[in-house]
C-alpha positions as CSV (number, residue, x, y, z in Angstrom):
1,X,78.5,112.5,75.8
2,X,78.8,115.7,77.5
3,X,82.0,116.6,78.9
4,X,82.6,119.4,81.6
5,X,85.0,120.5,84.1
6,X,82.3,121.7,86.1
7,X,80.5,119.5,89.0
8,X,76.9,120.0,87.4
9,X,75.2,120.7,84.1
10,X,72.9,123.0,84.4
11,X,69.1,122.4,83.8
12,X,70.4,118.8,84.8
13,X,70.0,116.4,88.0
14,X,72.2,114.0,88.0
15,X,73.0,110.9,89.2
16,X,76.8,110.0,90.1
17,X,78.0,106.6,89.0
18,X,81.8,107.0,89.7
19,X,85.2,107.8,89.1
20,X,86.0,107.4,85.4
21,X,89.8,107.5,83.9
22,X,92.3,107.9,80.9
23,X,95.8,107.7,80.7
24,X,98.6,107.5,77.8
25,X,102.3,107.7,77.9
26,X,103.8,109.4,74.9
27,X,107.1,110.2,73.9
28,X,108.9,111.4,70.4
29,X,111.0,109.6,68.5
30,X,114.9,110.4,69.0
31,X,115.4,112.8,65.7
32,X,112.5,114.6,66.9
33,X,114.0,114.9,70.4
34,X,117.1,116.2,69.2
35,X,115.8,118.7,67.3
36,X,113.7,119.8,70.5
37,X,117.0,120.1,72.4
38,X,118.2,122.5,70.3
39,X,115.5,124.6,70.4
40,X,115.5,125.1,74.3
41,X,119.5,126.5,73.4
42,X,117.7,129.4,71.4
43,X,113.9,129.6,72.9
44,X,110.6,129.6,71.9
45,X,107.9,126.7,71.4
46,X,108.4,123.3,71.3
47,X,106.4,122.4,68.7
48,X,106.8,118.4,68.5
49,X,106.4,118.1,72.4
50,X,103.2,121.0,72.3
51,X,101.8,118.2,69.7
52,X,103.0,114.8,71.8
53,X,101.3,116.4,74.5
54,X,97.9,117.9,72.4
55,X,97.7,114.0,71.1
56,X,98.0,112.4,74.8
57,X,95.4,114.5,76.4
58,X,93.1,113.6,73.7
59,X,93.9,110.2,73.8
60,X,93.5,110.1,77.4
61,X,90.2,112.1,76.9
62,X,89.2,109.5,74.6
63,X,90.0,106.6,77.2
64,X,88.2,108.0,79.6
65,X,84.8,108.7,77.5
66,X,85.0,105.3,76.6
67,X,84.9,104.2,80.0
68,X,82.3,106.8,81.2
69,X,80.1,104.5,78.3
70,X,80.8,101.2,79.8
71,X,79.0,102.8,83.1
72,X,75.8,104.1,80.8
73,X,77.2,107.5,81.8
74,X,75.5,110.5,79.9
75,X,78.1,112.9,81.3
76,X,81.6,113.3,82.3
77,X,81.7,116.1,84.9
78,X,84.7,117.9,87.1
79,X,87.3,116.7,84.5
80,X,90.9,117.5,85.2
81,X,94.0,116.8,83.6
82,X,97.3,116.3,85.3
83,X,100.6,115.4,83.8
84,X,103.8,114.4,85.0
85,X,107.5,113.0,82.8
86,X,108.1,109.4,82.7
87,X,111.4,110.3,81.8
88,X,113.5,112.3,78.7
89,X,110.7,112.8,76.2
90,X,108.3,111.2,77.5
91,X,104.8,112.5,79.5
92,X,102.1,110.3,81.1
93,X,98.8,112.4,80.7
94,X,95.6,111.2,82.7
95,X,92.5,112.9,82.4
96,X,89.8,111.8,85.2
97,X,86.5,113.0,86.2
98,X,83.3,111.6,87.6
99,X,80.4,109.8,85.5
100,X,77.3,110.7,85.1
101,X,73.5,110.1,84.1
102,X,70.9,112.1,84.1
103,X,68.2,111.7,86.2
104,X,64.1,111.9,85.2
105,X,65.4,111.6,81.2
């Protein structure tokens, strides 16, 4: 599966079968999120929520691939991400884009 966030491949004609998706909610557990607050008193990186959110874009990723497969896709072109908080600690990441297959193959 070939994965891009442009809206071709090149060398490729393709053939669009549709709008494909992934989405996860994550969130840390409370000691975690404690610790996290205390960091924004000091600066710097949140490390644990940099992770939670490294994890949910590839889970999302993942979702959406599989979906992409269910359609025969060959491709997953103009992929974007977007993100928003559920609430405290926790992020919904979907990642979307539009399936693929090549055409002439």
């Amino acid at each position: 599966m070939i994965l891009v966030n442009t809206d071709y491949i090149s060398g490729k004609e393709l053939e669009m079968l549709g709008l494909v998706k992934g989405s996860t909610i994550q969130s840390k557990n409370i000691g975690k999120d404690i610790t996290q607050s205390f960091k924004t008193l000091v600066g710097g990186e949140l490390v644990a929520y940099n992770e939670m959110m490294n994890e949910a874009r590839a889970l999302a990723t993942k979702r959406m691939v599989a979906e992409a497969e269910q359609l025969g896709a060959d491709a997953v072109v103009n992929i974007r991400y977007s993100s928003s908080a559920v609430m405290q600690g926790a992020a919904e990441v979907i990642a979307y884009g539009t399936a693929v297959k090549f055409v002439n193959e």
